[in-house]
Residue, then its C-alpha position, 0 to 999 in steps of 0.5 A: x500500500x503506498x504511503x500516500x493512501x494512508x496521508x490521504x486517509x488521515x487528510x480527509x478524516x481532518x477535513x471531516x473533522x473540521x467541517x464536523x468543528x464548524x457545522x456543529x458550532x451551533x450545538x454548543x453556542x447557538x443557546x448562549x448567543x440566542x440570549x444574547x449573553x455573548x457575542x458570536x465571537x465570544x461564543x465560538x472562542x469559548x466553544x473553540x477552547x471548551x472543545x480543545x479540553x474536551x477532545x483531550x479527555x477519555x477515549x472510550x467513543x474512539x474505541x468504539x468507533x474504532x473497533x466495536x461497529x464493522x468487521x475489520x477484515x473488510x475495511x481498509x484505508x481506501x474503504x475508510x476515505x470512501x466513508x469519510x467522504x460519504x459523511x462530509x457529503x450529507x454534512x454539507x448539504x444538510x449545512x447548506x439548508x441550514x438544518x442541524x442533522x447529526x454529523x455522528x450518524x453521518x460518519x456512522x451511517x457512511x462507515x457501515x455502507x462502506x463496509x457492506x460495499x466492501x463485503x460485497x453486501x455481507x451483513x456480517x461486515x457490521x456488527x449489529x449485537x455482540x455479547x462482551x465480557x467485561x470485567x466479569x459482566x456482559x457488556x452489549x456492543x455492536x450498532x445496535x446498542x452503541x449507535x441505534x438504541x442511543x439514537x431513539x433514546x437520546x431525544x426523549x432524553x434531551x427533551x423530558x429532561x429540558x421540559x423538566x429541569x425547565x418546568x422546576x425553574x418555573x416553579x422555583x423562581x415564580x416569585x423572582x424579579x425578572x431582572x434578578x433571573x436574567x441577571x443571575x442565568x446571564x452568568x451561569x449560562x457561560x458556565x453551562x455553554x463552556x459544559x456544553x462545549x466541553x461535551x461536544x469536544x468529548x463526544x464529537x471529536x473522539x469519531x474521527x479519532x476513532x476512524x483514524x486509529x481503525x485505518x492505522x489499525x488496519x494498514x499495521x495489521x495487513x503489514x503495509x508498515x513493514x518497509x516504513x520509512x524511520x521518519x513514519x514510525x509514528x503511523x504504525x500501531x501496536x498490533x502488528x501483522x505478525x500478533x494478528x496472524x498468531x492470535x487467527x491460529x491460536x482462533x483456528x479450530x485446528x490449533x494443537x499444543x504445538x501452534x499454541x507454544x508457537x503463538x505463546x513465543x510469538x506474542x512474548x517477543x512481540x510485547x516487549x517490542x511495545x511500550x507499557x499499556x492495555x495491549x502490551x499487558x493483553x498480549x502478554x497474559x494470552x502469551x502466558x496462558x498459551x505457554x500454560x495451556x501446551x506445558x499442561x498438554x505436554x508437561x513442557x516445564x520450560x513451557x511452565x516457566x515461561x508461562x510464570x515468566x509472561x504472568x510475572x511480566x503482565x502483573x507488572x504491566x499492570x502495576x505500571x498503567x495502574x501508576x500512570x492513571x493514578x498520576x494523571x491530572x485530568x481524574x482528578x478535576x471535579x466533573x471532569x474527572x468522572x467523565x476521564x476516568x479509565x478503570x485498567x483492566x486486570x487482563x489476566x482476570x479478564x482472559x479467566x472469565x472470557x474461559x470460564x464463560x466460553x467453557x459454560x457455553x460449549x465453546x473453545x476456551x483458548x480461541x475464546x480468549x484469543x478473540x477477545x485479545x484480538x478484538x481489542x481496540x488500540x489506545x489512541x496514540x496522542x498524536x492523533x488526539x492532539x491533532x484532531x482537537x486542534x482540528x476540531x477547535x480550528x473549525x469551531x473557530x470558522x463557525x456555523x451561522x446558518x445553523x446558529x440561526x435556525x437552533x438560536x433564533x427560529x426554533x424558540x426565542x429564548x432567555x438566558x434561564x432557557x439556555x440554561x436549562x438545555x445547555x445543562x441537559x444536553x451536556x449531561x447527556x453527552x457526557x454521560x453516553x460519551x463516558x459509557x462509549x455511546x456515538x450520541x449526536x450533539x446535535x440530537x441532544x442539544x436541539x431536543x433539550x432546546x425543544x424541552x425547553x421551549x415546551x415547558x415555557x408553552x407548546x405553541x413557542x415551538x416552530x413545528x414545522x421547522x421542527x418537522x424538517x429537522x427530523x425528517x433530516x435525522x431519519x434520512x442521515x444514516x441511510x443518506x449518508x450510507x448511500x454515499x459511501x456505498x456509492x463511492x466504494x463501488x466506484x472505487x470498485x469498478x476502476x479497481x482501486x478496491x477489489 
């Protein structure tokens, strides 16, 4: 694979990132510019640096981007530019008519179809419900409950709970002096807009890291880095052709005691390429249960010391991840902090209970845990992080008028006790689901929370045929912007530059 197919990936994921910046700009400061509390240029700088921190913090939604939605084995850098292509399509028509569709089900919606495209229309190639082991508890992944459910949940959500927190500052300041309330919200809305920008940098910023990491993944995984130049090393990832290839073994039915300690050697050699983290800690606890698993077929006792040696080495990986998260500063800022924590997973444990779980089944215990070591999503490297904030911050920056307008102005006129209410709610919302791994729209949160809002001052403040037309825009966004990435794959397809 050329080089320059991996730059381009990672252009046109940037360039979707900061169309997402700027189209989405609305989501956290069309409220607090409604209310006239700031300007527009206030507004967007605040939402600018809010965004920046917030795409710093915790990268579960990157991981299930990066891992938890389609089968990698039909994905590819060029699959993934055709995806993102079919993401910043709809993002610009929905943004040229002004309507705030979601730029979270674009990239998902576009992911898919591509995938299906490149699977040659396997349904298998998206993962719609998977059972996980997480931690000794089942974890639900796939589209389904990462993507559609959070979907329809969301919105009822964001307006219940703006109609709620709305009707109970009714109720609590009926007797306050007009003057006071607007006064006091004017203040506290720059808080809860600085929460709302920091949100949507938490939940929108991560997807594109995410798409990023998974086009990485895939290129380390099929050995296109192998003859990298030394300036490059950074695009390559921890998985390596080598580990994919020993963890598919140890999965074949047909795995003997001799392919296990094969494996077992292969993935020791390889975690001590990689530095400390999940991977290296995953890698050698399936090593060591490998080197366990042939010196109890074969009574090797070299096989039965090496498998001490790997667990030795895995606990002290753990011990060092468990140190650095101890050490970081963003767990520990109030609020913050509940959204950046990071439990470190006891791999050793983990592989135990996929075993027992697998064993309880009827199924293969060692391929059970190769799996699950294998279907691992890699830590996103802080490059990626880094650059895709600023990237994000920088469209922010270049701002979204039209949606501004519609969500700020047409939708309800509000005052700076609204704002605050939806704000609140609608970054709640984000920063929970974003916590949990959830690909929630901005965009759905904070409109609904708006409409929340404006339902509890009274039903006919809303604008219900502007409301009709942004709905109709959510439901065509996911198969819309699959269309189009399905498009372009086949394109790619027919001229083959994808097979």
């Amino acid at each position: 694979m050329s080089l320059w197919i991996i730059f381009f990936v990672i252009f046109v994921a940037l360039a979707f990132e900061y169309i997402n910046g700027f189209h989405d700009t609305a989501n956290s400061i069309a409220t607090v510019v409604g209310t006239k509390v700031l300007t527009p240029r206030q507004a967007i700088f605040l939402a600018a640096v809010t965004n920046l921190i917030g795409a710093l913090a915790g990268h579960a939604v990157a991981k299930t981007v990066s891992s938890g939605l389609v089968d990698s084995q039909f994905i590819s850098p060029l699959v993934i530019a055709c995806a993102l292509l079919g993401g910043i399509v709809w993002n610009l028509i929905t943004w040229w008519f002004g309507l705030p569709s979601s730029s979270t089900h674009a990239l998902v919606g576009a992911l898919c179809g591509a995938a299906f495209a490149s699977s040659h229309g396997s349904i298998k190639s998206i993962i719609w419900s998977v059972e996980k082991f997480q931690d000794g508890k089942v974890v639900m992944e796939g589209v389904l409950h990462k993507v559609v459910i959070p979907m329809v949940t969301s919105p009822v959500i964001g307006f219940v709970g703006g109609f709620l927190i709305m009707g109970l500052f009714y109720l609590i300041l009926r007797s306050a002096r007009p003057r006071f309330i607007n006064r006091f919200f004017g203040k506290a809305q720059i808080a809860s807009a600085a929460y709302m920008g920091f949100a949507h940098g938490l939940a929108d910023a991560q997807k594109t890291m995410g798409i990023i990491t998974l086009a990485l993944v895939t290129a380390t995984a099929a050995g296109s880095f192998q003859s990298l130049p030394s300036w490059c090393s950074f695009l390559r990832m921890e998985k390596s052709q080598r580990t994919e290839q020993v963890l598919k073994d140890a999965i074949d039915d047909a795995a003997t005691p001799e392919t296990y300690a094969t494996s077992a050697q292969a993935l020791e050699e390889e975690s001590q390429k990689l530095k400390a983290g999940e991977f290296k800690e995953a890698a050698q606890s399936m090593s060591a249960l490998l080197y366990l698993t042939h010196a109890s077929a074969t009574a090797s006792e070299s096989s039965a010391a090496a498998a001490e040696r790997m667990k030795s080495a895995s606990a002290s990986t753990h011990q060092e991840l468990e140190v650095f998260q101890k050490s970081r500063i963003l767990p520990k800022i109030p609020l913050i902090g509940l959204m950046d924590k990071a439990k470190v997973t006891d791999w050793e444990k983990s592989l135990a209970s996929e075993m027992a779980n697998a064993k309880k089944d009827g199924k293969p215990e060692i391929a059970a845990a190769a799996k699950k070591v294998k279907d691992l999503a890699p830590d996103v490297p802080v490059w990626i992080k880094v650059i895709c904030a600023l990237t994000m911050a920088a469209g922010t920056a270049a701002g979204g008028w039209k949606i501004i307008k519609t969500l700020g102005h047409k939708m309800v006129k509000l005052q700076p006790v609204h704002g605050f209410a939806a704000e609140t709610t609608a970054a709640t919302l984000l920063a929970v689901t974003g916590s949990l791994g959830m690909t929630v729209s901005t965009t759905h949160s904070i409109t609904t929370s708006i409409m929340g809002v404006g339902c509890a001052k009274r039903f006919n403040a809303l604008n219900f045929s502007l409301v009709e037309r942004i709905i109709w825009a959510w439901v065509l966004t996911l198969p819309a912007a699959a269309g189009v990435a399905w498009f372009m794959v086949k394109a790619f397809q027919f001229f083959g530059w994808l097979p």
